[in-house]
Structure formats: C-alpha cells, structure tokens
C-alpha positions in Angstrom: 78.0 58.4 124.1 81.3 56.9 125.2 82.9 58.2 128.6 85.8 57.3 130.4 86.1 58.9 134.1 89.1 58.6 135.9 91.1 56.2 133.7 94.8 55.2 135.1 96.8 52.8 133.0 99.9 51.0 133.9 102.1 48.6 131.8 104.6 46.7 133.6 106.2 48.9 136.6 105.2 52.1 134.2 102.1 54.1 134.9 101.5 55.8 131.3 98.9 57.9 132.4 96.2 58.3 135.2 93.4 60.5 135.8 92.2 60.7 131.9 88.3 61.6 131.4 86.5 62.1 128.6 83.7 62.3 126.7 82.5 61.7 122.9 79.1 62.5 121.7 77.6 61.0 118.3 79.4 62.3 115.5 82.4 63.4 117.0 85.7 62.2 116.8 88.6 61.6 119.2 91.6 61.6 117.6 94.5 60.7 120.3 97.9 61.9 120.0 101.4 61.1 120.9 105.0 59.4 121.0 105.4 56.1 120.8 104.7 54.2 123.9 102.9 57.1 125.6 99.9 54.2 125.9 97.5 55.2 122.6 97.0 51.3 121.8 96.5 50.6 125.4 94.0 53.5 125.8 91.9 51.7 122.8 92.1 48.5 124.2 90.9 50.1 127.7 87.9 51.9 126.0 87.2 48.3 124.0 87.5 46.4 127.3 90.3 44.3 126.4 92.4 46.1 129.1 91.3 46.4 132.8 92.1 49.9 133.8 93.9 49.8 137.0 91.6 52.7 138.1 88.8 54.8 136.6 85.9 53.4 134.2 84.6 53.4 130.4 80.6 54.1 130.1 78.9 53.4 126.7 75.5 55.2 126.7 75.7 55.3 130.8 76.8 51.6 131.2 79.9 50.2 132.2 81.4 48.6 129.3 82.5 45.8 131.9 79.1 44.7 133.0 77.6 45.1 129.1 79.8 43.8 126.8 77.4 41.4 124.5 75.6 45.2 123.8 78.5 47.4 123.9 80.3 44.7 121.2 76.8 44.9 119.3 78.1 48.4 118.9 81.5 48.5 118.3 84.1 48.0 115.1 87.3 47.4 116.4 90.8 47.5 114.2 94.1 47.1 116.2 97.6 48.5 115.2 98.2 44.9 113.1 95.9 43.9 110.7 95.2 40.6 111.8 95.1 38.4 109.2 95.7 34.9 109.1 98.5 34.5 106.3 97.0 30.9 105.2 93.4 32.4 104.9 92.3 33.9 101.1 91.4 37.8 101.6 87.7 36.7 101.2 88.2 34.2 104.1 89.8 36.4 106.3 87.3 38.5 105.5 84.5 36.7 106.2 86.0 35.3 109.7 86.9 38.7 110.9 82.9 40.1 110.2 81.4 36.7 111.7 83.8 36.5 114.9 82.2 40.5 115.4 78.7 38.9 114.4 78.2 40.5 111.6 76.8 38.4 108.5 77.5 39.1 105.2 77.6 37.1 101.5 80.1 36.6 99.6 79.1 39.1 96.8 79.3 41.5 99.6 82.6 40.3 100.4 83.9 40.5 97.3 82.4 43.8 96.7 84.6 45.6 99.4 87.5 43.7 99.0 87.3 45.6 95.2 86.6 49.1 96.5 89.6 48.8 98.8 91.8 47.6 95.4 91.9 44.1 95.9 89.7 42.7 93.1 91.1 39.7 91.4 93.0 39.1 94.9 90.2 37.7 96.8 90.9 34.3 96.7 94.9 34.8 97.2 96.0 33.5 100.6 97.1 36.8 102.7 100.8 35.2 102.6 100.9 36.4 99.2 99.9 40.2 99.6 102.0 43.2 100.9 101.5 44.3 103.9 99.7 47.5 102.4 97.5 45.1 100.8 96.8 42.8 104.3 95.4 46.7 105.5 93.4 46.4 103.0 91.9 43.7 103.9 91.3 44.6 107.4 90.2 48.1 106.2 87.4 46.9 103.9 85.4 45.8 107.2 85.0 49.8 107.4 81.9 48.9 104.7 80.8 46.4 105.6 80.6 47.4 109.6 78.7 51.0 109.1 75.8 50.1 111.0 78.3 49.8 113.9 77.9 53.4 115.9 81.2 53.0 117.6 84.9 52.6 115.5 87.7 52.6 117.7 90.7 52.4 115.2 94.3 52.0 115.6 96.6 53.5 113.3 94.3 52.5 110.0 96.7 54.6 107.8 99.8 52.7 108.8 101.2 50.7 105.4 98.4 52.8 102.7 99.7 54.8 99.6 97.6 58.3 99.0 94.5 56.7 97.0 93.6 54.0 100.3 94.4 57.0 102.7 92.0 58.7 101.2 89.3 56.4 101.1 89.8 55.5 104.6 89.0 59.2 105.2 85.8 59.0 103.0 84.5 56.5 105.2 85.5 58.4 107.8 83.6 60.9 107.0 80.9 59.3 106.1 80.9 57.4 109.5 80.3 60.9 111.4 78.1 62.2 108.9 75.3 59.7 110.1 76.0 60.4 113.6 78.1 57.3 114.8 81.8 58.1 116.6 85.2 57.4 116.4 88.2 56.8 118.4 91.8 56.8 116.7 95.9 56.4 116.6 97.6 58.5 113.9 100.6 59.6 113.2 99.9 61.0 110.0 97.7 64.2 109.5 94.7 63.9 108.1 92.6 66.8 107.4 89.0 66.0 108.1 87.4 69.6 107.3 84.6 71.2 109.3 84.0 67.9 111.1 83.8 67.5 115.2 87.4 66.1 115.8 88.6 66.7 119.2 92.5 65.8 120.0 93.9 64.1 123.0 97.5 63.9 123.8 99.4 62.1 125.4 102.6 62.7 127.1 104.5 59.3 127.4 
C-alpha cells in the first residue's frame, strides 16, 4: 500500500498544497486532477522520493520511502511529464538504458518486441532525433511491458503526444496492471474511461 500523511508542498515562495493524505491499496488507482501548476508533477515526484516534502511523509507498505529507497525503487516504474529520451540514442538504446538505470534486465528481442507493439517496428535502431515526439512517448511507453512485474506505476501524463490507437493501448496495460493487483498513480488531462475498475480522483486546487 502507498500512503502519504500530512504531505505539504511548496515551490519557490508558493505553498501548492498542504495537509494532503492518502491511501492506495493494490489494485486501485489514483488518478489526480487539476490546473496547470496546481503541483500534480511535484505530488509524483514527492510520492517517488525525488521531492522532499516540506512536511508530512510517503509510506510504501508501512515504510518511509526516505529510509527504503533500494526496496521501494525495486517496486516502482516511474514515467515523468517528458519522455526522457536521449535524442542521439536509437529507440532500442534508449530503451535498454532507461530499463537498466531502473534495474531491470531485458534482451534485445524483448526490446525490440515492445518497441513493435507500441508501433515502432522498423524504428528501432533510428536515433530518437529522428522520431516525432508522439513517437519518443512511445518509446518511453513501451517500458509499461516490459516493467509489469513492478507493483507500483506512478505516471505523469502518459497520454500527452498519443493519437487514439496508443491511447488505447496505454489503457490496456492499464488495465491489465490493476487487474493483477499492482497500483497506479497518474496526471491526466484527458478522460479516460477505465470501466468498473477501482479509480479514485484527487484534485487539486492550484
């Protein structure tokens, strides 16, 4: 379970919000709402412990993220708002450096293989210079396959850039991803409609 008790966040001389707790249970979703720079992306980079909260704490299965980061990163597939890709990289490469860096080894058939379900087959060795930046989303998306043992996704805006066919297999993965019981934290903008399953909305005001 992920928690976060108490959490106050502030940005330069701007408290974007303060008291915020929470808690999200295996296959449940949190899907956080809002205006721009109400403080979604800094939320998810509180919960991933990239941001030190000025008050309040995150808890992943009763332990401070914090103090157990090697096992709370164990856990954890992590997209931010860009796709972060290196532009002189192939897809494959960046591919392959974005699972390693999270220590998760794959081969290159495997690679290659998710690269193609996310429409980038014949691309793979194409320096990410060359690709739109629908297609660099792609890139960063197809870690959603090969990172499903993760239980935790905290994702930040993975719809941004995507025509209808990618937003929908994002979803399926999604889906999938709750289905087996692990959770997931995201940014959206767009409405996504995610059926029967345990999504709960947070909003904030900005």
């Amino acid at each position: 379970m992920l928690e976060a008790v108490n959490l106050e966040c502030v940005r330069g001389q701007r408290r974007l919000f303060h008291g915020l707790s929470f808690d999200l249970a295996d296959g449940h979703m949190l899907w956080v709402l809002g205006p721009n720079g109400s403080g979604k992306t800094s939320l998810l980079r509180l919960l991933c412990g990239l941001l030190r909260p000025e008050a309040g704490t995150v808890r992943w299965n009763g332990e401070q993220v914090r103090s157990s980061r090697d096992s709370f990163y164990a856990s954890l597939l992590y997209l931010g708002h860009a796709p972060a890709v290196k532009d002189d990289l192939s897809a494959r490469e960046n591919l392959s450096f974005g699972l390693g860096q999270s220590g998760v080894a794959v081969s290159r058939q495997e690679v290659d293989a998710a690269l193609s379900e996310f429409g980038l087959a014949d691309r793979e060795e194409l320096p990410c210079r060359a690709l739109s930046q629908g297609q660099k989303r792609r890139v960063a998306l197809a870690r959603l396959t090969l990172g499903a043992d993760r239980p935790l996704w905290i994702l930040d805006e993975p719809f941004t850039a995507l025509d209808a066919q990618a937003i929908g297999l994002v979803q399926s993965h999604l889906v999938q991803h709750l289905t087996r019981g692990g959770s997931v934290v995201l940014t959206s903008h767009q409405e996504v409609d995610f059926g029967a399953l345990p999504v709960k909305r947070l909003r904030l005001a900005g």
